[in-house]
Every structure is written in structure tokens, then in C-alpha cells.
N, C-alpha and C positions, 0 to 999 in steps of 0.2 A: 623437775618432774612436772609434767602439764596436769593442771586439774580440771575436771570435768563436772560442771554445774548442770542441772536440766532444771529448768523452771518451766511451771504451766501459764501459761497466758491465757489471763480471763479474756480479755478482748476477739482473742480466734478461737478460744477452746482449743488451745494445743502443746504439744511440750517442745520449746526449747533447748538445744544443747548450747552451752556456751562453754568457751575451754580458754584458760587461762596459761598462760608461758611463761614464766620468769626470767626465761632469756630475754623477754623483752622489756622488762622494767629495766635492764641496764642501760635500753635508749631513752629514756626518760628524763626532757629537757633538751635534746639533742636535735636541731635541724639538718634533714637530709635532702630534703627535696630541693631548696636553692643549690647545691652545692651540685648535684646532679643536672638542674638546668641551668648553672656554668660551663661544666663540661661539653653540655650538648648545641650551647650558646657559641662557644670556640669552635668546636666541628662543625657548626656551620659559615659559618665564617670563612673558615680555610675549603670551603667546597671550591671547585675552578668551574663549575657549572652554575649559572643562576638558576635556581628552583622554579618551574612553572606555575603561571597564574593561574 
């Protein structure tokens, strides 16, 4: 269940919504983003086109 924060910020005079997930604390410690520019490191690789300068 997501939960929903609203905080006022003195700095703008304004309210904040901040929302919370739990689904995402289960990625917590987890790196995704090298493992996505591996894949896209291989696909390029295997292009039969050189990419333009």
C-alpha cells in the first residue's frame, strides 16, 4: 500500500506530496543500471552499421 506524505516547505511556502512504495524497498541494495548498460553495450556491438559521427 503506497503512502502519501504532504509536507509544507518553508523555503517556497508550498505543500509537497511525497508517496512512498514498498515495492520498492525490496530493491534495496540492488544495482540495475550496469547490468542494463551491459545489455545495451552487447547490442551495440553486434550492430553491422557503424553509428554516425
Amino acid at each position: 500500500m503506497k503512502k502519501v506524505y504532504k509536507v509544507k516547505s518553508d523555503l517556497f511556502n508550498k505543500v509537497c506530496t511525497l508517496t512512498h512504495d514498498p515495492e520498492l524497498d525490496k530493491l534495496q541494495g540492488k544495482i540495475w543500471a550496469p547490468k542494463k548498460l551491459e545489455e545495451a553495450n552487447k547490442l551495440l556491438r553486434n550492430l553491422k552499421t557503424p553509428l554516425p559521427k
